[in-house]
N, C-alpha and C positions, 0 to 999 in steps of 0.2 A: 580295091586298092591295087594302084602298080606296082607288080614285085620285080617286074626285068629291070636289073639295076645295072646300065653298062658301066663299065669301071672306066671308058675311054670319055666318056662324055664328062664326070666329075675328076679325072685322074688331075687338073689343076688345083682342084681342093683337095686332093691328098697327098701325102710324102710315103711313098715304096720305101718300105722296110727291108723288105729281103724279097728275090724271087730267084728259087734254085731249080726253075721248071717242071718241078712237080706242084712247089706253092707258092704262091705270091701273099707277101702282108703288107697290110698298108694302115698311117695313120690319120683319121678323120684329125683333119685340121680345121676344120668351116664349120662345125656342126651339122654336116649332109645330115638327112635321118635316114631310118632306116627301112628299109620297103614295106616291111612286116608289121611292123608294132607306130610309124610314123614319129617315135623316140632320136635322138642323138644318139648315134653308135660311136664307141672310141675304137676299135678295128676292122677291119674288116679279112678275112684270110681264104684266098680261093683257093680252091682245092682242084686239082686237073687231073687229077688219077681218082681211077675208082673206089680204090680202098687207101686209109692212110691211118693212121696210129698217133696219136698226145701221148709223152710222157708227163708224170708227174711233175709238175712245176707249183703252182701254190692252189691246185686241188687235185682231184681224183684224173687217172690215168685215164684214155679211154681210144677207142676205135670206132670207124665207119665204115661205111659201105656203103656205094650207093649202087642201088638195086635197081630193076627196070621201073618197078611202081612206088618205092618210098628211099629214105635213107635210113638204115639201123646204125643203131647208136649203142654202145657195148661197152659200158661202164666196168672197171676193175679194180 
């Protein structure tokens, strides 16, 4: 399966939510799917910095990283 998703070649089927240069979010308008799981996603949210932080909002908080060989994910 193809996971290179460029965000330029479907950015017509989405609506940009916010992008304050560290992240961009956007919303699946068309049903795009998703690279991964070949599902309908309802956002999508890039991430341009190495490390970035979720607050709480309507689940658990959590942090990243991306690492040279995976991404950790640091639930709290």
């Amino acid at each position: 399966m193809e996971t290179d998703f460029d965000v330029h070649d479907h950015r017509h089927r989405m609506k940009l939510l916010r992008d304050d240069g560290a992240t961009a979010a956007y919303d699946n308008r068309t049903q795009l799917q998703c690279p991964v799981c070949s599902n309908p996603f309802d956002r999508l949210l890039l991430i341009k910095t190495e490390t970035i932080s979720f607050p709480k909002n309507d689940g658990i908080p959590f942090c990243l990283v991306h690492r040279d060989d995976d991404i950790a994910l640091f639930r709290h």
